[in-house]
PAPA-172882 format. One line per field, with one value per residue (C-alpha): chain; residue in one letter; residue number from 1; y, z, x. Coordinates in steps of 0.5 Angstrom, whole numbers, plus 500, padded with zeros to 3 digits. Each point is the difference from the previous one (the first is absolute). Layout:
// residues N
unit A, ...
code A, ...
pos NUM, ...
v Y, ...
w Z, ...
u X, ...
This chain:
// residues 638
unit A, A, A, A, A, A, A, A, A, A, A, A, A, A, A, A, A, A, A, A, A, A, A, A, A, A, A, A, A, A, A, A, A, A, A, A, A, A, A, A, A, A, A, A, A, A, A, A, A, A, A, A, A, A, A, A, A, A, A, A, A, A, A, A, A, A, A, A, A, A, A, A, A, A, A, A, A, A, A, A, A, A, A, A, A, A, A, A, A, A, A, A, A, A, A, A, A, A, A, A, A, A, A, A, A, A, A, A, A, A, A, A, A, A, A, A, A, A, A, A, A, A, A, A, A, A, A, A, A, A, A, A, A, A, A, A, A, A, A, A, A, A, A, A, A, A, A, A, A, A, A, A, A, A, A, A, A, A, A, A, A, A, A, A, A, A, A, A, A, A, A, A, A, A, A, A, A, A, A, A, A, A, A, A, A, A, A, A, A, A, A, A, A, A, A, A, A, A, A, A, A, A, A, A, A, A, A, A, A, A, A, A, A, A, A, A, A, A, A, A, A, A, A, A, A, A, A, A, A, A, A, A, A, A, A, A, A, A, A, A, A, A, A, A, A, A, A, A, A, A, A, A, A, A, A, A, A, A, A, A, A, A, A, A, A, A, A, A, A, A, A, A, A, A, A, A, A, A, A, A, A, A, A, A, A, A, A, A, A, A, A, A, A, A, A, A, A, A, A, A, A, A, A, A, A, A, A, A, A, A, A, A, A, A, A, A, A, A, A, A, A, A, A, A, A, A, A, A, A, A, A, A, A, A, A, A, A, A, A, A, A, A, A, A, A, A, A, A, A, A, A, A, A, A, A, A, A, A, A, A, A, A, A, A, A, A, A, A, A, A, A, A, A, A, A, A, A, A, A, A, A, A, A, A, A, A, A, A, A, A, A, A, A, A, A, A, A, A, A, A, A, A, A, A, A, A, A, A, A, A, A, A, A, A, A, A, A, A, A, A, A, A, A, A, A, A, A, A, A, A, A, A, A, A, A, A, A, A, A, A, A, A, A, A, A, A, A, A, A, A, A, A, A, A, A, A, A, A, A, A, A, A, A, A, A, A, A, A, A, A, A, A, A, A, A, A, A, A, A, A, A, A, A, A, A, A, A, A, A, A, A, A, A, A, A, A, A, A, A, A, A, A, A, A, A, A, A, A, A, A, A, A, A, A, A, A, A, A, A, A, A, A, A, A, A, A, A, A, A, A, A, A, A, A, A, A, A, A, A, A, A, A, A, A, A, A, A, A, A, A, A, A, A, A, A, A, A, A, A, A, A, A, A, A, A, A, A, A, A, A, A, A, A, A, A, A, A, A, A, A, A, A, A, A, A, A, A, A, A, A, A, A, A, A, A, A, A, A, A, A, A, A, A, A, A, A, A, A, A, A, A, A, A, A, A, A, A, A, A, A, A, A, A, A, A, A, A, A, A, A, A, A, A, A, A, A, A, A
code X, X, X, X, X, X, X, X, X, X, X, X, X, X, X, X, X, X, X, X, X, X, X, X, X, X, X, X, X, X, X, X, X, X, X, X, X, X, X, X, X, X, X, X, X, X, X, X, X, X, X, X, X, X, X, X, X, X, X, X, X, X, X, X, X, X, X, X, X, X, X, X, X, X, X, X, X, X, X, X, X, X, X, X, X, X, X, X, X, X, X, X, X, X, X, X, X, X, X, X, X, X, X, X, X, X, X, X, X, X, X, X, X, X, X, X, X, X, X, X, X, X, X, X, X, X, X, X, X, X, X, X, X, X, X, X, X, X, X, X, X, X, X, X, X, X, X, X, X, X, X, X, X, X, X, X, X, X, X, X, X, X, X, X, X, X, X, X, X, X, X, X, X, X, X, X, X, X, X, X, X, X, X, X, X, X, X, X, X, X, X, X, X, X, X, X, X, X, X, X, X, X, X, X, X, X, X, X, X, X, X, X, X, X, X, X, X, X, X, X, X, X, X, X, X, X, X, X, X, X, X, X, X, X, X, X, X, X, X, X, X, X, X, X, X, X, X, X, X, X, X, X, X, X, X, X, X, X, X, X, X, X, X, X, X, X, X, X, X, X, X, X, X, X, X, X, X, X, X, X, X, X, X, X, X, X, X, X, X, X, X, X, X, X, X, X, X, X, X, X, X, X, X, X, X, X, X, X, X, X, X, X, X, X, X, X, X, X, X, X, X, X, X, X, X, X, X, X, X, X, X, X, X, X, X, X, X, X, X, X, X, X, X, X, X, X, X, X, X, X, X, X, X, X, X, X, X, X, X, X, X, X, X, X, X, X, X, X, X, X, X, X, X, X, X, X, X, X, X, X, X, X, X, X, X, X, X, X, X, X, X, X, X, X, X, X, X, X, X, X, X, X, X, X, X, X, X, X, X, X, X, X, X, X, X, X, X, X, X, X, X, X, X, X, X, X, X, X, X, X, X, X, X, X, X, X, X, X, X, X, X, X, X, X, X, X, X, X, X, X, X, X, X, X, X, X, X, X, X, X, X, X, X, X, X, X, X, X, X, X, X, X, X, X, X, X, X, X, X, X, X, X, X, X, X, X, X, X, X, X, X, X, X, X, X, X, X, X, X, X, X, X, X, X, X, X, X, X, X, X, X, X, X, X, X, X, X, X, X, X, X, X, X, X, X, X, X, X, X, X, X, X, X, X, X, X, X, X, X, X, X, X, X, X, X, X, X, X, X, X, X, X, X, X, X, X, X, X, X, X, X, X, X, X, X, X, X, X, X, X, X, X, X, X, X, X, X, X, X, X, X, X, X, X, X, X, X, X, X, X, X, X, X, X, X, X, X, X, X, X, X, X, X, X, X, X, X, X, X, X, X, X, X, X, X, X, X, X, X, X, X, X, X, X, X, X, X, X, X, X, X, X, X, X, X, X, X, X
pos 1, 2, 3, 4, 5, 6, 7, 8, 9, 10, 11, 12, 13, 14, 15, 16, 17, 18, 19, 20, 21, 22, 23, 24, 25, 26, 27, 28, 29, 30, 31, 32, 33, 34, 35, 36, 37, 38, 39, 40, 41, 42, 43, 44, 45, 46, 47, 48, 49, 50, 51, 52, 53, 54, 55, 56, 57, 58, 59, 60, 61, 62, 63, 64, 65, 66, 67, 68, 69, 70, 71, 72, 73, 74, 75, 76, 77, 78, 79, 80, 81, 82, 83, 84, 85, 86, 87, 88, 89, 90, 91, 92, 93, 94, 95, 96, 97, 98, 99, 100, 101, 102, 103, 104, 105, 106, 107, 108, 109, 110, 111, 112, 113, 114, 115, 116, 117, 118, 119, 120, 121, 122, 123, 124, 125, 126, 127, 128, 129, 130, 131, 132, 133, 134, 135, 136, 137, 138, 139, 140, 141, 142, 143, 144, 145, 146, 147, 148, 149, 150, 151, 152, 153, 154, 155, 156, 157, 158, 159, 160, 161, 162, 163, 164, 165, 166, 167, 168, 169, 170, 171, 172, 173, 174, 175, 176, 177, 178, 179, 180, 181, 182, 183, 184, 185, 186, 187, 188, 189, 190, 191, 192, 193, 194, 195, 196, 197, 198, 199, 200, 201, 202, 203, 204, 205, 206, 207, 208, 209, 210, 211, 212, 213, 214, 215, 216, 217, 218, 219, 220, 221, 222, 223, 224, 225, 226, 227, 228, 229, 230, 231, 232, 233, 234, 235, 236, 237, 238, 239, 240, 241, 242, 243, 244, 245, 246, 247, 248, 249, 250, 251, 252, 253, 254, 255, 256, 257, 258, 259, 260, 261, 262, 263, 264, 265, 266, 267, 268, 269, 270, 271, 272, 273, 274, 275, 276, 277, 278, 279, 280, 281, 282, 283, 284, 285, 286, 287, 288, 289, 290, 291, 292, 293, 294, 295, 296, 297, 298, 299, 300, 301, 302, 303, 304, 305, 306, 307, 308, 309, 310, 311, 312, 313, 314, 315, 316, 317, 318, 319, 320, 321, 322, 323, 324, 325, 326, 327, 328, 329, 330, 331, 332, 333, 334, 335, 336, 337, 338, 339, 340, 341, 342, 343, 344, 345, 346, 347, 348, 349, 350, 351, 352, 353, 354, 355, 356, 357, 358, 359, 360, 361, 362, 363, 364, 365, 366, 367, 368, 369, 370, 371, 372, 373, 374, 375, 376, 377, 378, 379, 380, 381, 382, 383, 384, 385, 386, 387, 388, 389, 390, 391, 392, 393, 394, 395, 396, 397, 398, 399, 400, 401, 402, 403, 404, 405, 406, 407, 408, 409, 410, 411, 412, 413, 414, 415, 416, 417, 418, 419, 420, 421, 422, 423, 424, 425, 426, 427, 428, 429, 430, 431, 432, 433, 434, 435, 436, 437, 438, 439, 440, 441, 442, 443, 444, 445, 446, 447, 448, 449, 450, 451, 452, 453, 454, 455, 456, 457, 458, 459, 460, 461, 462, 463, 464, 465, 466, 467, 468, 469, 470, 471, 472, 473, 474, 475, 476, 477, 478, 479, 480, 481, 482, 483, 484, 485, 486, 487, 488, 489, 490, 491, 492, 493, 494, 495, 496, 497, 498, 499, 500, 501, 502, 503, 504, 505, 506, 507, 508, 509, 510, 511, 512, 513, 514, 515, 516, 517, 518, 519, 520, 521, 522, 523, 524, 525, 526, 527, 528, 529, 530, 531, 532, 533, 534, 535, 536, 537, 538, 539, 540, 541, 542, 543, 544, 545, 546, 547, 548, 549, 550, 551, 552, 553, 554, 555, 556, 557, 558, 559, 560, 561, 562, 563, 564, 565, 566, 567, 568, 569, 570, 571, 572, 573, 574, 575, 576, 577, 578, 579, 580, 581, 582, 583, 584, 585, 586, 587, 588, 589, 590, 591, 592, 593, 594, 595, 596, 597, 598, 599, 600, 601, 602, 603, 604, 605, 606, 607, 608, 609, 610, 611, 612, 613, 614, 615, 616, 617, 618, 619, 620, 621, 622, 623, 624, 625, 626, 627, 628, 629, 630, 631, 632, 633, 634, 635, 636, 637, 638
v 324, 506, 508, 506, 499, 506, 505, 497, 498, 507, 501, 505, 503, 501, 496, 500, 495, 503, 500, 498, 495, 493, 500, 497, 505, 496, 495, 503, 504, 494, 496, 506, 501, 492, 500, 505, 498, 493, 502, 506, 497, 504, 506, 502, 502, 502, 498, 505, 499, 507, 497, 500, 493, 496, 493, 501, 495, 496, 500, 497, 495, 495, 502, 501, 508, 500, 503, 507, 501, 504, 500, 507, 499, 508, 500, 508, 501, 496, 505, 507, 497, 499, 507, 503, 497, 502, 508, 502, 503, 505, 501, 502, 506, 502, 501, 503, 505, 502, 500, 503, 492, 498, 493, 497, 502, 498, 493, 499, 503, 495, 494, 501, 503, 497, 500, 495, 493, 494, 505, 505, 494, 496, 506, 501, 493, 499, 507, 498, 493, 502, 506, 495, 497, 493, 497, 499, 501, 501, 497, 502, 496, 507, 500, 500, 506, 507, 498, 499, 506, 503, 498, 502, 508, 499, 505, 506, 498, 499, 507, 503, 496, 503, 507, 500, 499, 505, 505, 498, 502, 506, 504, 496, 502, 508, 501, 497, 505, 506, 499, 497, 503, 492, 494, 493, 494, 495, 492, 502, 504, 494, 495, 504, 501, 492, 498, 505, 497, 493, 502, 504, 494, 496, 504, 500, 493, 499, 504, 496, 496, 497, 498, 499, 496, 499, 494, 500, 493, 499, 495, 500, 502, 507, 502, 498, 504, 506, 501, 498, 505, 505, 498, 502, 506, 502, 497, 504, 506, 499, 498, 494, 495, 495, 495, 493, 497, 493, 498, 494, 494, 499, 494, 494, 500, 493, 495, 501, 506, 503, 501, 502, 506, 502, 500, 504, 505, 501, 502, 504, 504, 500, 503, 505, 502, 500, 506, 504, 499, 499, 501, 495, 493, 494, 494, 494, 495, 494, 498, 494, 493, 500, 506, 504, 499, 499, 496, 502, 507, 499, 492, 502, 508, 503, 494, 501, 508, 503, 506, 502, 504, 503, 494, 496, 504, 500, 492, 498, 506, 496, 500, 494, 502, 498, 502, 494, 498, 503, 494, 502, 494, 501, 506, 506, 503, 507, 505, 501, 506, 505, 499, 508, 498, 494, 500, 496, 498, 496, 499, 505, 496, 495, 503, 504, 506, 495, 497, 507, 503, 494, 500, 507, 498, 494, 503, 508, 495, 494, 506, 504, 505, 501, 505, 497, 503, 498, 504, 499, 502, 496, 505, 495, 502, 494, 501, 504, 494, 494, 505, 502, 507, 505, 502, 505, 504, 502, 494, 498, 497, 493, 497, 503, 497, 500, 505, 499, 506, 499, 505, 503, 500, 504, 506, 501, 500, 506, 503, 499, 504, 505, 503, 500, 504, 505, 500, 501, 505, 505, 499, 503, 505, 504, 497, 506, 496, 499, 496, 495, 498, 501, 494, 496, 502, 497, 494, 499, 501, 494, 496, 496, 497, 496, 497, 492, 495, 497, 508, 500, 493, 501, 507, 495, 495, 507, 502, 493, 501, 506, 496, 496, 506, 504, 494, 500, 492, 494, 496, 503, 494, 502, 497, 500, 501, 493, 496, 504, 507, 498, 498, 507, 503, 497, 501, 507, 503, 499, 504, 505, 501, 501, 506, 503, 501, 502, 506, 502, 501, 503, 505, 501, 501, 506, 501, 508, 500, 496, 499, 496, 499, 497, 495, 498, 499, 495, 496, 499, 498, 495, 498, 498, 496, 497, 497, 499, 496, 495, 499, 497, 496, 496, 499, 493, 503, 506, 497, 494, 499, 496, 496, 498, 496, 495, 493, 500, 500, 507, 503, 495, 503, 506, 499, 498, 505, 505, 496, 500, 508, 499, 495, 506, 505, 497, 500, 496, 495, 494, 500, 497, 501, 494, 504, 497, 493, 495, 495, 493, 497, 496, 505, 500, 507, 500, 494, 502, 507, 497, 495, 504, 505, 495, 499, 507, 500, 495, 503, 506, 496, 496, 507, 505, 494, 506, 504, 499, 498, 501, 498, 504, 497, 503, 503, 502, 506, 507, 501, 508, 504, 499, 495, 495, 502, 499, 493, 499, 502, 496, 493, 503, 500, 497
w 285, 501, 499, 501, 501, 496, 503, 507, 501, 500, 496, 495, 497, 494, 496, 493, 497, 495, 496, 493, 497, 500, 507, 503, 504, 497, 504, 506, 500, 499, 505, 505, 499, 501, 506, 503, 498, 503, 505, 503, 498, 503, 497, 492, 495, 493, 495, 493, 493, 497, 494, 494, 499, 506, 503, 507, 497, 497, 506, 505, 494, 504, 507, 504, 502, 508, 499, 504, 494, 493, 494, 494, 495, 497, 493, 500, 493, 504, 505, 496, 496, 507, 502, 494, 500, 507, 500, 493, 500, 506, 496, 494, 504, 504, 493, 497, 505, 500, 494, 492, 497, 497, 502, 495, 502, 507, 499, 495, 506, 505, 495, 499, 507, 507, 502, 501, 499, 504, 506, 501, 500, 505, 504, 500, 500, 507, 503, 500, 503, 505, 502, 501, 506, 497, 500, 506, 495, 493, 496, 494, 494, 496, 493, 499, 502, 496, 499, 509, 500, 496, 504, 506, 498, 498, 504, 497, 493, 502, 504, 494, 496, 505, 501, 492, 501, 506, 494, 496, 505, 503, 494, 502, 508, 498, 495, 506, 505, 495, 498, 506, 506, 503, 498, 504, 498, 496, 498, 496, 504, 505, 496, 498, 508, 501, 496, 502, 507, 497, 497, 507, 504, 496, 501, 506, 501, 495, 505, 506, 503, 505, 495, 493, 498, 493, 499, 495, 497, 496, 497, 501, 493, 498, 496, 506, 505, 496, 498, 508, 501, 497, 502, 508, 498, 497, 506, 504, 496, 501, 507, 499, 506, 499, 506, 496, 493, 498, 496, 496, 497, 504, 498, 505, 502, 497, 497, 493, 496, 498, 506, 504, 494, 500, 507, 501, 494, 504, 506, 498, 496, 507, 504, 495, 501, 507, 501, 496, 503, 509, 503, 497, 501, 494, 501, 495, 497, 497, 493, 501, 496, 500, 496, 504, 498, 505, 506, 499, 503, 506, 502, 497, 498, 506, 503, 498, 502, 503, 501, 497, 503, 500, 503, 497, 493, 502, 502, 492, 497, 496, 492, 497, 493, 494, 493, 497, 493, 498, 499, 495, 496, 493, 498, 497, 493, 500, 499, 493, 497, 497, 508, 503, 507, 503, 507, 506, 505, 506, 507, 505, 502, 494, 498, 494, 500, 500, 493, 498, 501, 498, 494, 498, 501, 496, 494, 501, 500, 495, 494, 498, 495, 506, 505, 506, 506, 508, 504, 506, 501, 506, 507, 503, 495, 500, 494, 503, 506, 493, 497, 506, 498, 501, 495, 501, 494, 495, 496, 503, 495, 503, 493, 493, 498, 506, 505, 505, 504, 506, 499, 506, 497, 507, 497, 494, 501, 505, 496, 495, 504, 503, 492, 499, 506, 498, 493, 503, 505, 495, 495, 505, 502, 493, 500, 503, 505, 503, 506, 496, 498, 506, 503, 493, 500, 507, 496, 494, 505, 503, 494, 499, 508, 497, 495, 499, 503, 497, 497, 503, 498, 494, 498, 502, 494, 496, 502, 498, 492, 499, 502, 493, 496, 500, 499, 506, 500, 496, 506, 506, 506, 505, 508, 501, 507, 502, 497, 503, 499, 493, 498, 502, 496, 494, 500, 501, 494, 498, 505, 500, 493, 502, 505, 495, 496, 506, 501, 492, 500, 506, 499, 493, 502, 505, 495, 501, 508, 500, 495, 502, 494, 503, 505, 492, 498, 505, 499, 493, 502, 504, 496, 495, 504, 503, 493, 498, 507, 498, 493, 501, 507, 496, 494, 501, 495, 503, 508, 505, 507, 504, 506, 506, 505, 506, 501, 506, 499, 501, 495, 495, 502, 499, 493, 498, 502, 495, 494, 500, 500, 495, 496, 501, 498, 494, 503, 497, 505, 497, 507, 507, 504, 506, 504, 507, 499, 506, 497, 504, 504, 506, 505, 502, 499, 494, 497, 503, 497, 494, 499, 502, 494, 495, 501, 499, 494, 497, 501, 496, 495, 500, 500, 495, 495, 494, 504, 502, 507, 502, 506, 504, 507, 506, 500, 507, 495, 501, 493, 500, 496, 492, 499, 504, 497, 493, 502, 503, 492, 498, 503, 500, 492, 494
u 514, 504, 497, 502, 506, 503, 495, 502, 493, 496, 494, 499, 495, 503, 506, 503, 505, 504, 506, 503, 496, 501, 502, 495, 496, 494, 502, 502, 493, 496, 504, 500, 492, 499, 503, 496, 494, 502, 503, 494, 493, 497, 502, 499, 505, 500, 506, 500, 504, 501, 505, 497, 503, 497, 503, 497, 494, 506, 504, 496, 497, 496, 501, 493, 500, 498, 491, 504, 505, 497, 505, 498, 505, 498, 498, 502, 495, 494, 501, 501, 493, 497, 503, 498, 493, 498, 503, 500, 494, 504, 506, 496, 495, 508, 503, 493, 500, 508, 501, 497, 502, 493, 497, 503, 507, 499, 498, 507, 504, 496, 501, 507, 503, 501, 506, 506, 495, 502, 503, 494, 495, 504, 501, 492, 498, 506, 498, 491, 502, 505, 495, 495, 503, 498, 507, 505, 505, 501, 506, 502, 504, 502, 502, 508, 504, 498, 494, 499, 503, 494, 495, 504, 500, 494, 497, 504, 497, 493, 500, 503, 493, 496, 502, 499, 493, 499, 503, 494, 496, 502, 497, 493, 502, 501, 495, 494, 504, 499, 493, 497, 504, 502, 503, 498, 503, 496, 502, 504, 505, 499, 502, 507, 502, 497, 505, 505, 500, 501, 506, 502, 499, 504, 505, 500, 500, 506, 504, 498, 504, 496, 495, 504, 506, 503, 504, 505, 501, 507, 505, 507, 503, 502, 495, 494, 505, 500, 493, 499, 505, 495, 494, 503, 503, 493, 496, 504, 499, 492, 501, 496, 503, 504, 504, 501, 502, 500, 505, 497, 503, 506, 504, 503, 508, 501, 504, 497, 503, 496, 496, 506, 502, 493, 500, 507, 498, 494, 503, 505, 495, 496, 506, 501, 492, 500, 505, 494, 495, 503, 493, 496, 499, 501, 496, 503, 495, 504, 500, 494, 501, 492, 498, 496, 492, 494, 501, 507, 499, 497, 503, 508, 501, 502, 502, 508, 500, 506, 503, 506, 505, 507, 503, 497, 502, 507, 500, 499, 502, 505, 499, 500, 497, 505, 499, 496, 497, 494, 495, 494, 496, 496, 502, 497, 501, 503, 495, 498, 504, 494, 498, 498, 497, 501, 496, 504, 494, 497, 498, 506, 506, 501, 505, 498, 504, 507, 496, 499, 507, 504, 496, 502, 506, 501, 495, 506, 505, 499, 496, 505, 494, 496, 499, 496, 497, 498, 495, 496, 492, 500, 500, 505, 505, 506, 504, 506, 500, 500, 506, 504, 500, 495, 495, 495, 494, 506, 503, 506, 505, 502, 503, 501, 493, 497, 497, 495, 495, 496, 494, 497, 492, 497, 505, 499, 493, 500, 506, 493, 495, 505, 501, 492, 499, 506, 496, 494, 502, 504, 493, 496, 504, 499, 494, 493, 497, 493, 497, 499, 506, 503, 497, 501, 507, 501, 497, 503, 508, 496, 499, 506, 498, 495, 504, 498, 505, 506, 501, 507, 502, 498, 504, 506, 498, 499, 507, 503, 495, 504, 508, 496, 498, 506, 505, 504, 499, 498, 497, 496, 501, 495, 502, 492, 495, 498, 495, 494, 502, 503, 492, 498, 505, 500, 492, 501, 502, 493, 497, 505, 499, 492, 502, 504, 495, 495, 506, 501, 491, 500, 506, 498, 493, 502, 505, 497, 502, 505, 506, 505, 505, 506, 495, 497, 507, 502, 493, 501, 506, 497, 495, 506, 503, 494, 499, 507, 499, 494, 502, 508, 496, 495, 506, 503, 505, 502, 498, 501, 499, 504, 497, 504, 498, 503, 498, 494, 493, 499, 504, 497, 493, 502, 505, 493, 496, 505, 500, 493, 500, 505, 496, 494, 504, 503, 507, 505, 503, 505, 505, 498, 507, 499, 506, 504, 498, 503, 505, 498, 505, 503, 498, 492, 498, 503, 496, 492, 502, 502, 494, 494, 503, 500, 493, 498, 505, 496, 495, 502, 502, 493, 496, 505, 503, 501, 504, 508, 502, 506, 502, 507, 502, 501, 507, 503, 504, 498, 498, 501, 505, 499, 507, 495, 494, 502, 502, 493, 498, 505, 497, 492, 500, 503
């Protein structure tokens, strides 16, 4: 058994693993967690999921969990119940107190606010359990890339959330000191600065190096070293330590072809990455014929680490990539015509956005009458790395009937916010004032920081619903979030339509104080998309879901937990693309690849026979650029 090894033995008190999913951070989390558990039984430590989709339970499936190890996998909506439950009657007296809302008024806004769900309840969850000194360490298995990073700036937002409640407040603070001399602060008052001390020491131990690491776990493909690429900038930015990388999934140098221009692609790929990033060290984790479940973790994961350096680079940077057929068994049929959404879907790193963009390309390429679309809500945008150009929030012309648009949500949002302070701010500027409203004004510039979860995520889909209603295309190809965060946000136009009614009554409820037209403009206008949005999801005729998935058993697990959301939600799925299967050869990891997929294949045929499984082969090819990805639509549908 092997630990540590690419933190060089040392003990943190805090260490995430992320990157782009379906790169194997659970694994490496778990294993990590494991070994210091078996390998230290006098101390304790504590192993947390924060991605929606959990597979830490999956991953470690029948292995006994050493006594000193705790695994939470966060239910972020139990936990903001739980929150709710304990502090809302604190948060009902701050905003009775701050502000004229009635009580009514004050238990919607409660109900529906709280920022950014799934991050803000892992932040408060990992804060308590680090500053409780129960644990020697905590690792932590993160949701993939843009949502990691949410969590990661989360103290910014939650000091933007507290400081609107403090607003509530201080005409509370300031009519106590004129009407009794003094102000002494009460329990209210502490539980405001408790919890800005929590995210104040939180702060400081993301930034410390000597207690925290964060280890980016990759693959050598393009779209992987791109996003990884981004995540270090923004580490960086955030002055978040990080010394080492571990590159997953490397294949061997052997006889068989396949492995040797998967290996030769690889390395070439990690040679061009290492001259971005010189200061850093990168610990390769081979591609096991065993897929790396239970004992596995702790008996064979680490076993194989290297470190891979600039010589070794050099010694097996020689390509032997050459273009090869693309092999897909079980075709699909094309996407019906009279189709206006079509979803691509599933857990990170299966291969999702390929599907998407060579759908789009296919479908522009092959229907002469149809206008089609490709955009992005996922935070780890990869479009412009699937079609080799850049794209950005304005639809890039790719085709004469294809254009693709990767929208920045958080912008639009706070490009959203900016026009209703403006609008506010030149309101009361004509408007006489009076030391009521003064404080209410503070409030009210502070509304749109108490916005429920997925509010920016859902303005991205909204903008999309506009691409449909003006005309400017026929079918709309969403590159989805992975498979958790999809969920929330296919769910949360429900919500967001229960938030817009909250603003209407309220704006229309003060109307005398605040008129605030433009605002009430943009929010009709969201309401319409909203409904647009919730009747074309739920119409087979007009929207589909496609499901990706590789042949392992945790993708399978997590496959499952989508459609059984889509089946909650009426969502249509025909298609479960099994994609980058193992042809079985003469050479040996090929065969125990190719076998242990088999299973999991039959068991996708056992559990969903009503759907079609087409299964797309390994290809040692870059499928990037749109010649290449029209040839993958060619062969993925018939």
């Amino acid at each position: 058994m092997t630990s540590n090894h690419f933190l060089n033995g040392e003990m943190f008190k805090l260490v995430f693993f992320g990157g782009k999913g379906g790169v194997g951070k659970t694994t490496c989390a778990v294993s990590h967690a494991l070994n210091l558990a078996v390998s230290r039984p006098e101390d304790s430590f504590l192993l947390v999921s924060t991605d929606p989709a959990h597979s830490v339970n999956d991953s470690i499936s029948t292995f006994h969990i050493p006594s000193n190890l705790e695994i939470r996998e966060l239910d972020a909506a139990k936990a903001l119940d739980t929150f709710k439950l304990n502090h809302r009657e604190k948060l009902r007296m701050i905003a009775s107190r701050g502000t004229f809302f009635d009580e009514p008024d004050i238990d919607q806004v409660l109900e529906l606010s709280l920022p950014g769900l799934d991050e803000l309840m892992a932040f408060l969850e990992i804060s308590q359990w680090i500053n409780s000194e129960q644990y020697e360490s905590v690792i932590v298995d993160t949701a993939p890339t843009g949502h990691t990073l949410r969590l990661l700036e989360m103290p910014k937002l939650i000091n933007g959330w507290l400081n609107a409640l403090d607003i509530l407040l201080a005409k509370h603070r300031y009519m106590k000191k004129i009407f009794q001399g003094s102000y002494k602060k009460d329990d209210i008052d502490v539980f405001l600065l408790d919890l800005a001390n929590s995210v104040k020491t939180m702060e400081k131990r993301f930034s410390d190096k000597k207690k925290c690491r964060f280890v980016p776990v990759f693959l050598a493909e393009p779209l992987s070293l791109s996003e990884t690429q981004t995540l270090l900038s923004r580490l960086k930015k955030g002055k978040f330590p990080v010394t080492d990388l571990i590159v997953n999934r490397i294949y061997p140098l052997t006889d068989c072809p396949v492995c040797a221009g998967e290996h030769h692609g690889q390395i070439q790929r990690l040679g061009q990455f290492f001259h971005t990033i010189p200061d850093l060290n990168i610990w390769a984790v081979p591609l096991y014929p065993k897929e790396i479940l239970g004992d596995v973790l702790t008996d064979t994961f680490w076993q194989g680490i290297y470190s891979v350096t600039p010589s070794l680079q050099s010694a097996n940077a020689v390509s032997a990539e050459t273009r090869s057929q693309i092999d897909v068994e079980n075709c699909a049929p094309w996407p019906v015509d009279d189709l206006n959404l079509l979803i691509f879907a599933g857990k990170g790193g299966v291969g999702k956005t390929t599907m998407a963009c060579a759908t789009a390309c296919g479908v522009a390429e092959n229907n002469k009458n149809r206008q089609v679309l490709i955009f992005s809500t996922d935070p780890a945008h990869s479009l412009s790395q699937c079609f080799d150009t850049p794209i950005g929030p304005v639809p890039v012309k790719l085709t004469p009937r294809l254009s693709a648009v990767e929208i920045d949500a958080s912008k639009d949002f706070n490009a959203l916010k900016k026009a209703y302070e403006d609008e506010l701010q030149n309101f009361l500027t004509d408007f006489s004032s009076s030391l009521d409203l003064t404080f209410d004004q503070q409030v009210m510039e502070q509304l749109m920081e108490l916005a429920p979860p997925g509010l920016d995520e859902v303005m991205a889909l909204n903008m999309a619903m506009d691409f449909i209603s003006a005309g400017s295309c026929d079918l709309l190809i969403l590159d989805s979030a992975p498979t958790g965060h999809l969920i929330r946000l296919l769910q949360t136009p429900e919500l967001m339509d229960q938030w817009l009614k909250v603003i209407f009554n309220l704006l229309l409820k003060y109307k005398n104080f605040f008129r605030l037209p433009k605002l009430s403009v943009k929010l009709i206008k969201m309401s319409k998309s909203l409904k647009m949005l919730r009747r074309i999801l739920t119409d087979p005729e007009k929207s589909a879901l496609y499901a990706v998935s590789i042949l392992n058993h945790m993708a399978l697990e997590e496959t499952r937990d989508l459609l059984s959301a889509c089946h909650d939600m009426n969502i249509n799925v025909p298609v479960v693309f099994l994609n980058m299967a193992t042809h079985a050869d003469n050479c040996p990891l090929c065969t125990a690849v190719s076998q242990r997929e088999s299973k999991i294949k039959k068991q996708f045929a056992a559990d969903y026979p009503d759907l079609i499984q087409p299964v797309i082969y390994r290809n040692p090819m870059e499928l990037q650029g749109i010649e290449i990805l029209k040839e993958l639509a060619a062969n993925m549908y018939e």
